[in-house]
VEXFIRO-187885 format. One record per residue (C-alpha): residue in one letter; y, x, z. Coordinates in nm, 2 decimals, decimal comma. Each point is the difference from the previous one (the first is absolute). Example, Ala and Ser with C-alpha at 12.3 -4.5 7.8 and 13.67 -1.06 7.14 Angstrom:
<sites>
+------+--------+--------+--------+
| romi |      Y |      X |      Z |
+------+--------+--------+--------+
|    A |  -0,45 |   1,23 |   0,78 |
|    S |   0,34 |   0,14 |  -0,07 |
+------+--------+--------+--------+
</sites>
This chain:
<sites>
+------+--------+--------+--------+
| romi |      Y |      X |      Z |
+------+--------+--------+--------+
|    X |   2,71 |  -6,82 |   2,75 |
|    X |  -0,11 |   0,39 |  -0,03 |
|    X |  -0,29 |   0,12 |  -0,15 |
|    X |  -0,26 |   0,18 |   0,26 |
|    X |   0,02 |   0,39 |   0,02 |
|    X |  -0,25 |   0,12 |   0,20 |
|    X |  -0,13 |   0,41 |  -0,01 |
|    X |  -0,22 |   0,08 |  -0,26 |
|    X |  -0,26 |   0,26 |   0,15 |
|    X |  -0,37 |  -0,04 |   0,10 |
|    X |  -0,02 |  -0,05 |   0,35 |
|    X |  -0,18 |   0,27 |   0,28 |
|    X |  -0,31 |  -0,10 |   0,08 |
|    X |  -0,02 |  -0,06 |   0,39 |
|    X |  -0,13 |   0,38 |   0,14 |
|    X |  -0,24 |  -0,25 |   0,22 |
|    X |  -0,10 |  -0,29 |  -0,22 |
|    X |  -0,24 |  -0,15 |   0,25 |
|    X |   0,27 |   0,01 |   0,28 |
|    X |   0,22 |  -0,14 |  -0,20 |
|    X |  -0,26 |  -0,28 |  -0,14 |
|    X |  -0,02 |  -0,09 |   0,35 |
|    X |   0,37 |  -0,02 |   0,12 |
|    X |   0,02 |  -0,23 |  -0,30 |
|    X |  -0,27 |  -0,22 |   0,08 |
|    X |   0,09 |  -0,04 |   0,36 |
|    X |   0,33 |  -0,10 |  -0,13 |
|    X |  -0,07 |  -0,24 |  -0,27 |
|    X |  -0,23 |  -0,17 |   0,23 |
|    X |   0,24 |  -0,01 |   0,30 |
|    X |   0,30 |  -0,14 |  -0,26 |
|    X |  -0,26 |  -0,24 |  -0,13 |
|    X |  -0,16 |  -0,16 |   0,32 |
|    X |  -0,33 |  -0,17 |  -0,04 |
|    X |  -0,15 |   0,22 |  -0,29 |
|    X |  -0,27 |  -0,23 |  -0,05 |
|    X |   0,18 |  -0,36 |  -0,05 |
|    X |   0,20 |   0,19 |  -0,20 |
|    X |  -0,28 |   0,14 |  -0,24 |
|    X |  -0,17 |  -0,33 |   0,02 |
|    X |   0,30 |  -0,19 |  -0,16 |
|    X |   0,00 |   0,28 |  -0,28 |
|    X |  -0,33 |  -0,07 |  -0,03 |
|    X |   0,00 |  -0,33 |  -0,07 |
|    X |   0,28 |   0,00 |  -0,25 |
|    X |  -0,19 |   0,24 |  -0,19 |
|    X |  -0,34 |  -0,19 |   0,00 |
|    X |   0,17 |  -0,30 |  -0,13 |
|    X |   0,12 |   0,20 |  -0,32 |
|    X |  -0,34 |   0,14 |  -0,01 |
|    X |  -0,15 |  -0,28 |  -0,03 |
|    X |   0,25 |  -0,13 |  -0,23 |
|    X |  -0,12 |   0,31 |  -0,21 |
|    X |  -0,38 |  -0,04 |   0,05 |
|    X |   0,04 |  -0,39 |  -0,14 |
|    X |   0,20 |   0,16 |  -0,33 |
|    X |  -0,28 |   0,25 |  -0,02 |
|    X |  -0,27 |  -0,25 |   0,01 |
|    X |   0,20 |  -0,18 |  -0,26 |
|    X |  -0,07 |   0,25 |  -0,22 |
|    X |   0,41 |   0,03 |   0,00 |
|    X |   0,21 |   0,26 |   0,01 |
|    X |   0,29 |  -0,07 |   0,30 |
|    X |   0,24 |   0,29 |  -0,16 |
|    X |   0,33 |  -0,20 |  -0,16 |
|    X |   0,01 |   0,11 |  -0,34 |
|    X |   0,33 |  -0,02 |  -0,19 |
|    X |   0,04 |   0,12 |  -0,44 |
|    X |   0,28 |   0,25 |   0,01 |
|    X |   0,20 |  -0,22 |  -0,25 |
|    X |   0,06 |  -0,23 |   0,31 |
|    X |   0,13 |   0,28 |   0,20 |
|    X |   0,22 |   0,09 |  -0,28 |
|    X |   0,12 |  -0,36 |  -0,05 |
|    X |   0,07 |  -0,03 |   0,35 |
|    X |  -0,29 |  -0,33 |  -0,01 |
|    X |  -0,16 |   0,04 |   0,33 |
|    X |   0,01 |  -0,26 |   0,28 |
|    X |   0,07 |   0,02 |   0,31 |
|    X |  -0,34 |  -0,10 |   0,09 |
|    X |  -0,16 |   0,30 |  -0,23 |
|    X |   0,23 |   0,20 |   0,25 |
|    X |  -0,14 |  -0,12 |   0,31 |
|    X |  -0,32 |   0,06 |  -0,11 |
|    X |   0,03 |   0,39 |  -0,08 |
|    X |   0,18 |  -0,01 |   0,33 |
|    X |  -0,28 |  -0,20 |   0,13 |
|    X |  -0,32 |   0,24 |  -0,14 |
|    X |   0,20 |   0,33 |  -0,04 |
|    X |  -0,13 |   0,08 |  -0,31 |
|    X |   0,06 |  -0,09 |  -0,39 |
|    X |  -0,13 |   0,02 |  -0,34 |
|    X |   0,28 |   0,03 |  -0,28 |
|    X |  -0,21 |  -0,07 |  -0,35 |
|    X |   0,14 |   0,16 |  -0,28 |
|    X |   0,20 |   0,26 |   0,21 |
|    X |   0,02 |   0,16 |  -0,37 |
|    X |  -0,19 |  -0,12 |  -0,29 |
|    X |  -0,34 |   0,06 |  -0,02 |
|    X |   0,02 |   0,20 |  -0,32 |
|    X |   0,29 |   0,21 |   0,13 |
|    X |  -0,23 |   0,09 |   0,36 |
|    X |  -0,31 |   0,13 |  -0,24 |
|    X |   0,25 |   0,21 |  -0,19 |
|    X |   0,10 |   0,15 |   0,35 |
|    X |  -0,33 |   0,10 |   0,05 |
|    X |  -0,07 |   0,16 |  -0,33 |
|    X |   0,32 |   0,19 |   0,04 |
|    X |  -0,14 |   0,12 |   0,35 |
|    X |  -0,31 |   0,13 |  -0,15 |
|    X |   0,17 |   0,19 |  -0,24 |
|    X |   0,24 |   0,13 |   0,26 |
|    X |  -0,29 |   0,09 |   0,16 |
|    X |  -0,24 |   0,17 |  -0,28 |
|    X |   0,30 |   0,15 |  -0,18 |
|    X |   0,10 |   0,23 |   0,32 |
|    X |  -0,37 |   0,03 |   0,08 |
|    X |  -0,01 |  -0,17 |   0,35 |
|    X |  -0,39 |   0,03 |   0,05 |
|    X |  -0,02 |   0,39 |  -0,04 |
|    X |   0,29 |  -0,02 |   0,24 |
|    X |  -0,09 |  -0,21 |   0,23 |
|    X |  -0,09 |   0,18 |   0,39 |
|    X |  -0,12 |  -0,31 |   0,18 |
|    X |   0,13 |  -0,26 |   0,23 |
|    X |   0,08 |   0,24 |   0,28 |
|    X |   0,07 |  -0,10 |   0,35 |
|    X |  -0,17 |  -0,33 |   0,14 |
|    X |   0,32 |  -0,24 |  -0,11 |
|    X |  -0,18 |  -0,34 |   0,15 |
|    X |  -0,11 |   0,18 |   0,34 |
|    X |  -0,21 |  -0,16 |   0,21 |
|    X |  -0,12 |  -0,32 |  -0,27 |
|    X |  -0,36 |  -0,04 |  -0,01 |
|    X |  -0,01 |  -0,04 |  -0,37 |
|    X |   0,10 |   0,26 |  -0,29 |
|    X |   0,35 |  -0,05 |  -0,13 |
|    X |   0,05 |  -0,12 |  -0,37 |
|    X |   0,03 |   0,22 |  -0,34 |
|    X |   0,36 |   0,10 |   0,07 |
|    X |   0,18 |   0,25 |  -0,26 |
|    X |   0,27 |   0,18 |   0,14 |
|    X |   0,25 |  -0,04 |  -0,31 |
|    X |   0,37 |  -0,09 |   0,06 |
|    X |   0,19 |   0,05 |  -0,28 |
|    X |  -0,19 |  -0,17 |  -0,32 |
|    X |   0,27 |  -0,19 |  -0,24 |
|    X |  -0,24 |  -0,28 |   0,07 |
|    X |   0,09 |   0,01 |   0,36 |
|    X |   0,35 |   0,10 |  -0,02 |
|    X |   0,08 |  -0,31 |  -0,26 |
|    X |  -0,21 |  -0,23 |   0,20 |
|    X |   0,20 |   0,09 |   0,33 |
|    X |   0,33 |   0,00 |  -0,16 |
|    X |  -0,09 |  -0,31 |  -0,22 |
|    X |   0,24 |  -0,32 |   0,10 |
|    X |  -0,31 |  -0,25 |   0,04 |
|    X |  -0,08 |   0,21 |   0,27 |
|    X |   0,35 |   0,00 |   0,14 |
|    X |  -0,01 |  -0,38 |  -0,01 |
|    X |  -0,34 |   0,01 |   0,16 |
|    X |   0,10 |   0,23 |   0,30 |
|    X |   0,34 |  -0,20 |   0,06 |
|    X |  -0,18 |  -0,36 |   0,00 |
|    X |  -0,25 |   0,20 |   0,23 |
|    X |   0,24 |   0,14 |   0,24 |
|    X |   0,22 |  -0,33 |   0,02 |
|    X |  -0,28 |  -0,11 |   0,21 |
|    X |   0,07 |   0,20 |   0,25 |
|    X |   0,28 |  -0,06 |   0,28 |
|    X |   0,22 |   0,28 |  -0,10 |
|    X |   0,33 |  -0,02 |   0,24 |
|    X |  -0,03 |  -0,13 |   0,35 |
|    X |   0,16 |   0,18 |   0,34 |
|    X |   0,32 |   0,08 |  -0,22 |
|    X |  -0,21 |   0,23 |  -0,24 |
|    X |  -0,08 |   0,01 |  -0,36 |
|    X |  -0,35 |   0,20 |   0,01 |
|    X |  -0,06 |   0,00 |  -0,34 |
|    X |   0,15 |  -0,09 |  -0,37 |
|    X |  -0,25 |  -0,26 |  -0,14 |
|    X |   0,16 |   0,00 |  -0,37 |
|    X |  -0,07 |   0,38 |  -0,02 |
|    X |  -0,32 |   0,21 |   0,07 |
|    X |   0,00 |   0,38 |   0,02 |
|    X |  -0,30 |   0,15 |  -0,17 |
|    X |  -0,32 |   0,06 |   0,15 |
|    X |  -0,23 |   0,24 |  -0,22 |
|    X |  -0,36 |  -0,05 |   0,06 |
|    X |  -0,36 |   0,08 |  -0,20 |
|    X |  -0,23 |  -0,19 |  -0,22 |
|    X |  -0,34 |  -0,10 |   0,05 |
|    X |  -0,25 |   0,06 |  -0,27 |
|    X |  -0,35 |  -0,16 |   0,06 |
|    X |  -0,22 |   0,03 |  -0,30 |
|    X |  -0,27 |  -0,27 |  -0,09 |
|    X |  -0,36 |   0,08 |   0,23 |
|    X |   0,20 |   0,14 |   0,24 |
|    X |  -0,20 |  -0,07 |   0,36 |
|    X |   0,31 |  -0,02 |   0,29 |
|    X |  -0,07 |  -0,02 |   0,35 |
|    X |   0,37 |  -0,16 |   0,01 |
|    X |   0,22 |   0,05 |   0,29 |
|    X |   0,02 |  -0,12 |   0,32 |
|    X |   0,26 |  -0,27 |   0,11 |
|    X |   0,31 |   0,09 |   0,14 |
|    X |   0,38 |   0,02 |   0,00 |
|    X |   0,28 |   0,29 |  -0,08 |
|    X |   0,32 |   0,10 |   0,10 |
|    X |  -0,08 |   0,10 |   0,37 |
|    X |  -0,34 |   0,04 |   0,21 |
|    X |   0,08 |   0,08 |   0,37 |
|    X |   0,35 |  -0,04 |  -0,09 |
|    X |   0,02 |  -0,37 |   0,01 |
|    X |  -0,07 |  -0,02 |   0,39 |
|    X |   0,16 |   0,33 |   0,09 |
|    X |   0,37 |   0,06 |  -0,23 |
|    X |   0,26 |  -0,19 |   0,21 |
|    X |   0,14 |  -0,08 |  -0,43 |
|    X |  -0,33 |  -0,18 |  -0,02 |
|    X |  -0,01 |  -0,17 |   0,39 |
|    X |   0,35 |  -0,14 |  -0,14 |
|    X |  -0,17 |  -0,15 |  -0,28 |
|    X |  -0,28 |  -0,19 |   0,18 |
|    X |   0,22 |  -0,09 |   0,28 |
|    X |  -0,11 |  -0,35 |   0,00 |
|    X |  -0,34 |   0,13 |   0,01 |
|    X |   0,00 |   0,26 |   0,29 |
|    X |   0,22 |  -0,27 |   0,23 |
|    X |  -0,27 |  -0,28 |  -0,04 |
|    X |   0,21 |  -0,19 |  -0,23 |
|    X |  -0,25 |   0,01 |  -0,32 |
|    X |   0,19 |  -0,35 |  -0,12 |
|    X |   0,31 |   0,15 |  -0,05 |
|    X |  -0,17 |   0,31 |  -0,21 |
|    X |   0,14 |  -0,02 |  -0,32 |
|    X |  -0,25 |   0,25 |  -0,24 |
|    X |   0,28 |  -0,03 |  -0,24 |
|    X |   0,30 |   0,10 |   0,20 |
|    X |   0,09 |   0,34 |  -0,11 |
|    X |   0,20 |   0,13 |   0,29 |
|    X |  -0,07 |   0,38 |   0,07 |
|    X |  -0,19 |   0,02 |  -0,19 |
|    X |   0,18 |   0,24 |  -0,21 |
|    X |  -0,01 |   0,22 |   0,35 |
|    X |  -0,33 |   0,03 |   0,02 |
|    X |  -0,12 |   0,38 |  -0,11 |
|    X |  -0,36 |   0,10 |   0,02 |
|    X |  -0,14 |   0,32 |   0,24 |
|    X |   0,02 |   0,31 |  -0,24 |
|    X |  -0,30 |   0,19 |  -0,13 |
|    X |  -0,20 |  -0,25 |  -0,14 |
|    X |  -0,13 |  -0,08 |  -0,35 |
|    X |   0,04 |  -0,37 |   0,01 |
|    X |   0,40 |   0,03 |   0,12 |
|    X |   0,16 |  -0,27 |  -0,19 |
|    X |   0,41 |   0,11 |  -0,03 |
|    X |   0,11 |  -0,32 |  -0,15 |
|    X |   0,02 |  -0,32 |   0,17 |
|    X |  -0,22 |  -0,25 |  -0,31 |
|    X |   0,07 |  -0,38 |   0,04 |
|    X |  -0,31 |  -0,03 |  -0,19 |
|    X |  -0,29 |   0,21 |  -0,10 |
|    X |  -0,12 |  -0,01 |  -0,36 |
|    X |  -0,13 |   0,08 |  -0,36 |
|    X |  -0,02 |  -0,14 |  -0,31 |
|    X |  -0,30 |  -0,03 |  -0,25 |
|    X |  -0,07 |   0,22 |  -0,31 |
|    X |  -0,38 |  -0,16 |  -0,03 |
|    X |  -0,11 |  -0,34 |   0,02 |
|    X |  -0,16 |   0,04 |   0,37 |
|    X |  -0,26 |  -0,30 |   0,10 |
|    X |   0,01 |  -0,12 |   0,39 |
|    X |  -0,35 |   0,13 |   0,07 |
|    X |   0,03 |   0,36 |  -0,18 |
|    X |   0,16 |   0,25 |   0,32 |
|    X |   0,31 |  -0,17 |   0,03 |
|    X |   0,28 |  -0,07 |   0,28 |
|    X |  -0,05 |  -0,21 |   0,28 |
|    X |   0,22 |  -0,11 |   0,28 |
|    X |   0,06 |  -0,20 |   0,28 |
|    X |   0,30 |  -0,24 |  -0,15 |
|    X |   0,13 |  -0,04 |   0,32 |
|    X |   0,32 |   0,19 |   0,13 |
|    X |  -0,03 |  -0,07 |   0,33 |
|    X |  -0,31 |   0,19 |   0,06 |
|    X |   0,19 |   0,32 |   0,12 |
|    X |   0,04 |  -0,23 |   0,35 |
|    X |  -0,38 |  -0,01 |  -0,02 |
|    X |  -0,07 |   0,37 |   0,02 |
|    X |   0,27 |   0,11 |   0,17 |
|    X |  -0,08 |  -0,26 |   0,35 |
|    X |  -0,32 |   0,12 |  -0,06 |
|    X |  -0,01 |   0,34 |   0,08 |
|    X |   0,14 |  -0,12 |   0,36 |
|    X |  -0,25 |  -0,22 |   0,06 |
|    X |  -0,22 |   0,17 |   0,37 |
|    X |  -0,30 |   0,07 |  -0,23 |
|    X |   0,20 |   0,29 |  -0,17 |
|    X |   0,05 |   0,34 |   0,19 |
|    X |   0,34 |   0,01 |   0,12 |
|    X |   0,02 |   0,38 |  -0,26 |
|    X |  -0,12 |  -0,20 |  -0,26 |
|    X |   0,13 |  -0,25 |  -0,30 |
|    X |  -0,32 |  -0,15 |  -0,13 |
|    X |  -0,05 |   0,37 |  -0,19 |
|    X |   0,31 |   0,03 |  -0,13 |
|    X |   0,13 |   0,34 |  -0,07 |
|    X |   0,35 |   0,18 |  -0,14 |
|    X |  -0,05 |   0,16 |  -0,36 |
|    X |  -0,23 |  -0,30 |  -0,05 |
|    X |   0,06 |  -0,38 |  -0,15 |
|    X |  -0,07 |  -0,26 |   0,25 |
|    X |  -0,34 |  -0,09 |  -0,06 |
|    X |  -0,18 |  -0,34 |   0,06 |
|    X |  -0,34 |  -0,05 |   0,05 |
|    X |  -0,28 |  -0,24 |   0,13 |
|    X |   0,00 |   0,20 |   0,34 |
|    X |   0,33 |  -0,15 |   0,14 |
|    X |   0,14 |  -0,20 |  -0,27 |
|    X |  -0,30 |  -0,25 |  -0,14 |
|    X |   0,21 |  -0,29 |  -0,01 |
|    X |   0,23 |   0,16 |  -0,26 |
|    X |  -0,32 |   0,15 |  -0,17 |
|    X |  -0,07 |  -0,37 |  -0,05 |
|    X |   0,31 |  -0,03 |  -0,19 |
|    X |  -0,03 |   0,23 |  -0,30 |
|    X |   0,05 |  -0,14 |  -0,30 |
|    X |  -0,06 |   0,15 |  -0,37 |
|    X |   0,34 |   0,02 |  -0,24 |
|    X |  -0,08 |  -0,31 |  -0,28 |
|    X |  -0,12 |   0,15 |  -0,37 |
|    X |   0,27 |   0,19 |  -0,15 |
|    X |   0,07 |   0,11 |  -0,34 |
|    X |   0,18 |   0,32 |  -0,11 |
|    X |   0,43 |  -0,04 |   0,08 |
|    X |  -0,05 |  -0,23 |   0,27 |
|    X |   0,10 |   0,12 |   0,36 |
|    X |  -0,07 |  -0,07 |   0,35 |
|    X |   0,24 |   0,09 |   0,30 |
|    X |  -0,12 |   0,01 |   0,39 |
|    X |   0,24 |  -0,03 |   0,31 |
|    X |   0,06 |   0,33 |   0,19 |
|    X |  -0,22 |  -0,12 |   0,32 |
|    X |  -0,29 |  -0,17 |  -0,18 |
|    X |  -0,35 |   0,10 |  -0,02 |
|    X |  -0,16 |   0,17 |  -0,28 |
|    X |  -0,34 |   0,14 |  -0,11 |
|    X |  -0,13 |   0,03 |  -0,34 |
|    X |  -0,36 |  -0,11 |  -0,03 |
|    X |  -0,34 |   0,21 |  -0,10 |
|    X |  -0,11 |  -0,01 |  -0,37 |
|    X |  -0,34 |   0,06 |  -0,15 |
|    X |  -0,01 |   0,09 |  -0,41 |
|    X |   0,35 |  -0,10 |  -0,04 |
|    X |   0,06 |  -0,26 |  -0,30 |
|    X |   0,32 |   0,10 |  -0,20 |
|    X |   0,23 |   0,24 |   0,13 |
|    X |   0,23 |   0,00 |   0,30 |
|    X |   0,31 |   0,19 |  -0,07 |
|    X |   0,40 |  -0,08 |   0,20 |
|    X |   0,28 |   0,17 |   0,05 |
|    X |   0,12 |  -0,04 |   0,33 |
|    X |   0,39 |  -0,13 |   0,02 |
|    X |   0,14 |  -0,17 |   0,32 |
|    X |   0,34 |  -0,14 |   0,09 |
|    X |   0,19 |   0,24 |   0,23 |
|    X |   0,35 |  -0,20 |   0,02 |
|    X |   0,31 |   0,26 |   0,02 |
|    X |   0,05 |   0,08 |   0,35 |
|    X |   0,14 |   0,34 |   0,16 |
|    X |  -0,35 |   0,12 |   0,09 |
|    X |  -0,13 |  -0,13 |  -0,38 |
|    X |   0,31 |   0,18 |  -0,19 |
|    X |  -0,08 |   0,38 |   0,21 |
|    X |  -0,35 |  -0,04 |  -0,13 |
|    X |   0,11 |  -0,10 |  -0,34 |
|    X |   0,24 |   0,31 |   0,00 |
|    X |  -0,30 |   0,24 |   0,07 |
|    X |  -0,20 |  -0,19 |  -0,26 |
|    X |   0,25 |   0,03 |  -0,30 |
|    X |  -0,01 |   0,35 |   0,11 |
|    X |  -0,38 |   0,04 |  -0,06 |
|    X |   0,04 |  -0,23 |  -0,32 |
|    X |   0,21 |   0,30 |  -0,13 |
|    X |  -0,22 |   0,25 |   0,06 |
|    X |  -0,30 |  -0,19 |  -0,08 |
|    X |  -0,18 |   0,07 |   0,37 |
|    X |  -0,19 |  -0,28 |   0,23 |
|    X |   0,22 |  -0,19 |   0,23 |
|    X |   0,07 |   0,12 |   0,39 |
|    X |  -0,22 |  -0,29 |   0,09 |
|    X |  -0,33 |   0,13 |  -0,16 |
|    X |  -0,20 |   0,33 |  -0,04 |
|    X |   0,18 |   0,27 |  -0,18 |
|    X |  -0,22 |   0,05 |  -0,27 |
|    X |   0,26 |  -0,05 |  -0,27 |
|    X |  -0,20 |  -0,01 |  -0,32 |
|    X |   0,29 |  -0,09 |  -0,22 |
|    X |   0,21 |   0,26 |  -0,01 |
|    X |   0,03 |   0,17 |  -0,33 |
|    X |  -0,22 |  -0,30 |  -0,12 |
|    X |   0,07 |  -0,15 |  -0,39 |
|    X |   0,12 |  -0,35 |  -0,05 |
|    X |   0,14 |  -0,02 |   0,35 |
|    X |   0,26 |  -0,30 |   0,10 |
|    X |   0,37 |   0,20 |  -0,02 |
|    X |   0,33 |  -0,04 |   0,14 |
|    X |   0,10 |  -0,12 |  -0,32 |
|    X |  -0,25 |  -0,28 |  -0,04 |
|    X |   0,13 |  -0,17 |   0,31 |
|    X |   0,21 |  -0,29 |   0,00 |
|    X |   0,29 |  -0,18 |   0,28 |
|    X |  -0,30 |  -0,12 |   0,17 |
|    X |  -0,18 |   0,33 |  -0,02 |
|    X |   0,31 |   0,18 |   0,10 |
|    X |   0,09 |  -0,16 |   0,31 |
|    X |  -0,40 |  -0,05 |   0,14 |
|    X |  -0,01 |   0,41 |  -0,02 |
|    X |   0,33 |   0,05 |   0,17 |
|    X |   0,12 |   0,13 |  -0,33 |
+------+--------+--------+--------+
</sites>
């Protein structure tokens, strides 16, 4: 078994993107046959979980599995509990850290904040990072390299975390190890600060990692085989093969150089289900959904149901109200707890009015050790050192010079190995 070691640099954009959106189409739908059976069997698996969803929802339950970290840590978890986050996609760990130990996290960021002067400093958000979403994006700081951060990334409950989330995943298959699940490199993202009375207009639902990409990379074609061949029952949403091959089209602000099992962040402020938060459609298997869609007759053969490179993959009422039906709001959380999202599934976060409590996270994903993962990780430990923004996000490098930054010396094994240090 070797591990996958595929190149590492952002792909050319096509020099004629509509050409090239319809060479692709006219060859998915030649390799799939009948476009429409083939939709319509999508679409009924999906409704079924819908509806699944809609009954939990008019409940008044939350569908997410939740799990206490002490059970992930114990190794207590059944194998039914495992089904279900393969089933839904998505997971709540409750105290990810203790709850008193999360609020001290975000004290320390406000001083690491006010004690360099951040506000004075501060030059705006800059380029439009969510593209073509209808709604405003959230309160995002772009700070990387808080101790709060760096401990809670290098912490081992969050090691745990990431393993028992990438263990889900089918990680060898064709002869290939694509990924380590028992270690992740280190993925440095911001913190979102949303301060009580806060009015958000949310943002809109969609998913990362790829826009046009998914119908166009052949990496990407590889991994929904099953899909673009008419064989949606054999489409495992967990199989992780190529995966790791995938690279996004250069140039764009939401270029993702890591390949993330899961999405996430984790709590520094008790955060109530009705107040702005995360929502998703908890089911993995949507990506068949959209992707079939866009080659259904009522899409023009240059277009992808508005997709767009340098953009996330956006979902909307438009072409994709069945899934629309399916969002579903995170359950209450309280400050330490985390929740994790598959790479494929759909995610929005809702509209707020006079925001009770403050919404505050630190965004930390699982990005298992794979070649692709440990070049990023390499560049990263690089900007750790120098205290500058990762390649993967606007160069405005606020930190450098900055007191009370995360150093070298603070790091530990964990630390060491997730930076390529």
């Amino acid at each position: 078994m070797t591990i996958a070691s595929p190149q590492h640099t952002a792909t050319p954009l096509p020099d004629d993107l509509p050409a090239a959106i319809r060479e692709t189409k006219a060859k998915l739908r030649a390799q799939i046959g009948d476009v429409d059976a083939a939709f319509r069997e999508v679409e009924a698996f999906i409704e079924e979980r819908v509806i699944e969803i809609e009954e939990h929802n008019a409940r008044g339950e939350s569908i997410w599995p939740e799990i206490n970290y002490a059970d992930i840590e114990a190794g207590n978890i059944s194998e039914e509990f495992k089904e279900k986050v393969r089933r839904y996609g998505v997971l709540v760990v409750r105290e990810h850290f203790p709850r008193e130990q999360a609020l001290e996290f975000d004290r320390e960021l406000v001083d690491y904040l006010d004690v360099n002067d951040f506000d004075s400093q501060y030059r705006g958000p800059g380029d439009d990072f969510f593209g073509t979403l209808a709604a405003s994006r959230p309160e995002i700081f772009p700070i990387y390299w808080s101790r709060p951060q760096m401990q809670a990334r290098q912490s081992e409950r969050t090691a745990n975390v990431q393993a028992f989330l990438n263990h889900r995943w089918k990680f060898e298959s064709e002869g290939v190890q694509w990924f380590d699940p028992d270690q992740d490199s280190m993925y440095p993202d911001r913190i979102r600060r949303r301060p009580p009375g806060t009015n958000s207009s949310g943002l809109g639902a969609h998913t990362d990692s790829g826009a046009v990409e998914r119908w166009l990379l052949p990496a990407y074609q590889k991994v929904f085989h099953n899909i673009f061949t008419g064989n949606f029952a054999d489409y495992d949403p967990w199989d992780a093969a190529h995966r790791t091959e995938a690279n996004e089209y250069e140039g764009g602000s939401t270029m993702c150089s890591a390949f993330r099992t899961f999405q996430g962040w984790t709590a520094l402020s008790d955060q109530q289900r009705d107040q702005g938060v995360l929502a998703t459609v908890p089911i993995p298997e949507a990506m068949a959904y959209i992707l079939l869609r866009a080659l259904l007759d009522d899409v023009a053969d240059d277009d992808l149901c508005g997709a767009a490179p340098s953009r996330v993959l956006a979902v909307n009422e438009k072409w994709h109200p069945l899934l629309m039906r399916g969002l579903t709001n995170i359950p209450d959380l309280q400050a330490g707890d985390s929740v994790w999202w598959h790479a494929d599934v759909v995610h929005a976060v809702d509209p707020v009015e006079d925001q009770q409590g403050w919404g505050n996270v630190m965004y930390i994903p699982a990005a298992p050790m794979c070649d692709k993962n440990q070049a990023y990780s390499r560049a990263v430990g690089q900007h750790f050192l120098r205290g500058t923004s990762p390649d993967d996000f606007p160069a405005e490098d606020y930190e450098v010079g900055w007191k009370d930054r995360f150093t070298a010396d603070d790091l530990n094994d964990i630390g060491r190995r997730g930076l390529g240090l």
